[in-house]
C-alpha positions, 0 to 999 in steps of 0.5 A: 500500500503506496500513498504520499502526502501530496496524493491525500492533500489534492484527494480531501482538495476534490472533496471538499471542493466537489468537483476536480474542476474546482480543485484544479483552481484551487491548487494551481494545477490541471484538471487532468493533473488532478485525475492522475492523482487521485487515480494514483492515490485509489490504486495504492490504496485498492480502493474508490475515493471519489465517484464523478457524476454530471456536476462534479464529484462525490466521496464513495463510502469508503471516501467518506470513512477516510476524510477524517483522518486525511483532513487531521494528517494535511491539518498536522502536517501544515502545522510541522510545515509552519512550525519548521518554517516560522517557530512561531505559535499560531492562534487558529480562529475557525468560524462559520459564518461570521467571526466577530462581525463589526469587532473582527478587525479590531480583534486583529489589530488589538491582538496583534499590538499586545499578543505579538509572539503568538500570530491569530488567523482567521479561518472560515470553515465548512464544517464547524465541529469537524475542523475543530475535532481534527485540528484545523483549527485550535478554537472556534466562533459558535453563535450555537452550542457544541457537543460537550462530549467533545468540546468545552465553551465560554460565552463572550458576548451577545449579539441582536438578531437582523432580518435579512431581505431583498433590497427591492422588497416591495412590501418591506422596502422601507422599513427599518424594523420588523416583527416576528409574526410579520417575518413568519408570513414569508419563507425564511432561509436557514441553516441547520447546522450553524444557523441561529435560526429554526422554528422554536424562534417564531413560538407564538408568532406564526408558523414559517415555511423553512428553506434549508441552505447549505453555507451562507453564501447561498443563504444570501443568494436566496434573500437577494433573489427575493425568494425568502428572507433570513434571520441571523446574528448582527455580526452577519450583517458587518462580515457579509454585505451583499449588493442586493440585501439589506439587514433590518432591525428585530423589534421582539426577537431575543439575541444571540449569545457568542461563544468561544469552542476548543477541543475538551482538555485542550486548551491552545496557547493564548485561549485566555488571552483571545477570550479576554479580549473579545470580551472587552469588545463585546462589553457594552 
């Protein structure tokens, strides 16, 4: 059984990427370039890691078993590389949607001022928990809770609620805030895995229909396009400005609270430094 690091990094590259079009991008290489390795990578191995279909590319069952452990050995071997290269801690900050929104870049510049032997980088991940259990990243931003058998968390701040509409909305276009018993009338876009909003948010105010979204920027397609609205935490509407949405204020709804996630039993270098600070930011 033959494989090498290169090999595993364009593999988990294409499956995240879902396409090895895509991956070609992201690597700087040819699409065919791309099909070679990964053909190598299945041959020593003996077995299928990606299925192509008509718009891109799947892991197999057994892709699926090995993404884990490929993504924690490119994470580790980053980390070697690094290291090797600078000898300089780094402070990796995965988030999913927003990072600390209005406050973010004042995080860096205040961390980079008092903390300068330990470099914060910021990380926008696909998937929150995964990145955080393999060691993409050392903590995380969650606006909802993680699993406490893996992960110990802090709250840091909290965060109002916007409501995210089509600029040309023609019923809501001059508004400047909304009820939830209005919003429950619409369709509102969600994300079911690190969204802050479902159905118990709407309690007493109607009943919504829910249109589940995969990542943020679809979310925002969705709203833009006038096919439904969302609902999100106020660092959504300072990360991600969109031509074509507006954000307005949530007259009855309750806020968010901004957590701080690391790995159970594994605090990295400079966890209570970045928890004090985003603190500070947070405070009123």
């Amino acid at each position: 059984m033959e494989w090498s690091l290169r090999e595993v990094r364009v593999f988990v590259i294409a499956a995240d990427a879902g396409s090895f079009t895509d991956a070609a991008a992201r690597l700087f290489i040819s699409q065919a370039a791309v099909s070679r390795t990964i053909a190598n990578l299945e041959r020593g191995l003996g077995v299928q890691l990606l299925r192509r279909i008509p718009t891109g590319c799947v892991p197999t069952v057994a892709g699926q078993q090995l993404l884990p452990a490929a993504r924690r050995m490119i994470a580790e071997a980053d980390r070697f590389t690094e290291f090797a290269r600078s000898r300089r801690p780094v402070l990796r900050l995965g988030y999913a949607w927003a990072a600390l929104g209005v406050h973010t870049a004042r995080l860096q510049r205040e961390w980079a001022r008092a903390f300068p032997e330990i470099d914060l980088e910021l990380l926008r991940l696909a998937e929150l928990d995964e990145g955080l259990a393999s060691g993409e990243c050392d903590a995380v931003i969650s606006r909802r809770s993680l699993d406490v058998r893996r992960f110990t968390t802090t709250v840091i701040g909290r965060e109002e609620r916007r409501v995210a509409i089509a600029a040309d909305d023609e019923e809501w276009g001059r508004r400047r805030a909304l009820k939830l018993d209005e919003i429950a009338s619409r369709v509102v876009a969600i994300d079911e895995r690190y969204g802050t909003t479902d159905a118990g948010l709407f309690d007493g105010h109607g009943t919504p229909a829910l249109a589940p979204t995969r990542n943020v920027d679809e979310w925002l397609d969705l709203i833009a396009a006038g096919r439904a609205v969302g609902i999100t935490a106020d660092a959504t509407s300072h990360h991600h400005q969109r031509d074509g949405v507006r954000f307005l204020r949530i007259a009855d709804a309750v806020g968010v609270s901004v957590l701080i996630g690391w790995r159970q039993g594994d605090p990295p270098a400079g966890l209570d430094h970045l928890i004090d600070l985003a603190r500070r930011l947070y405070a009123p």
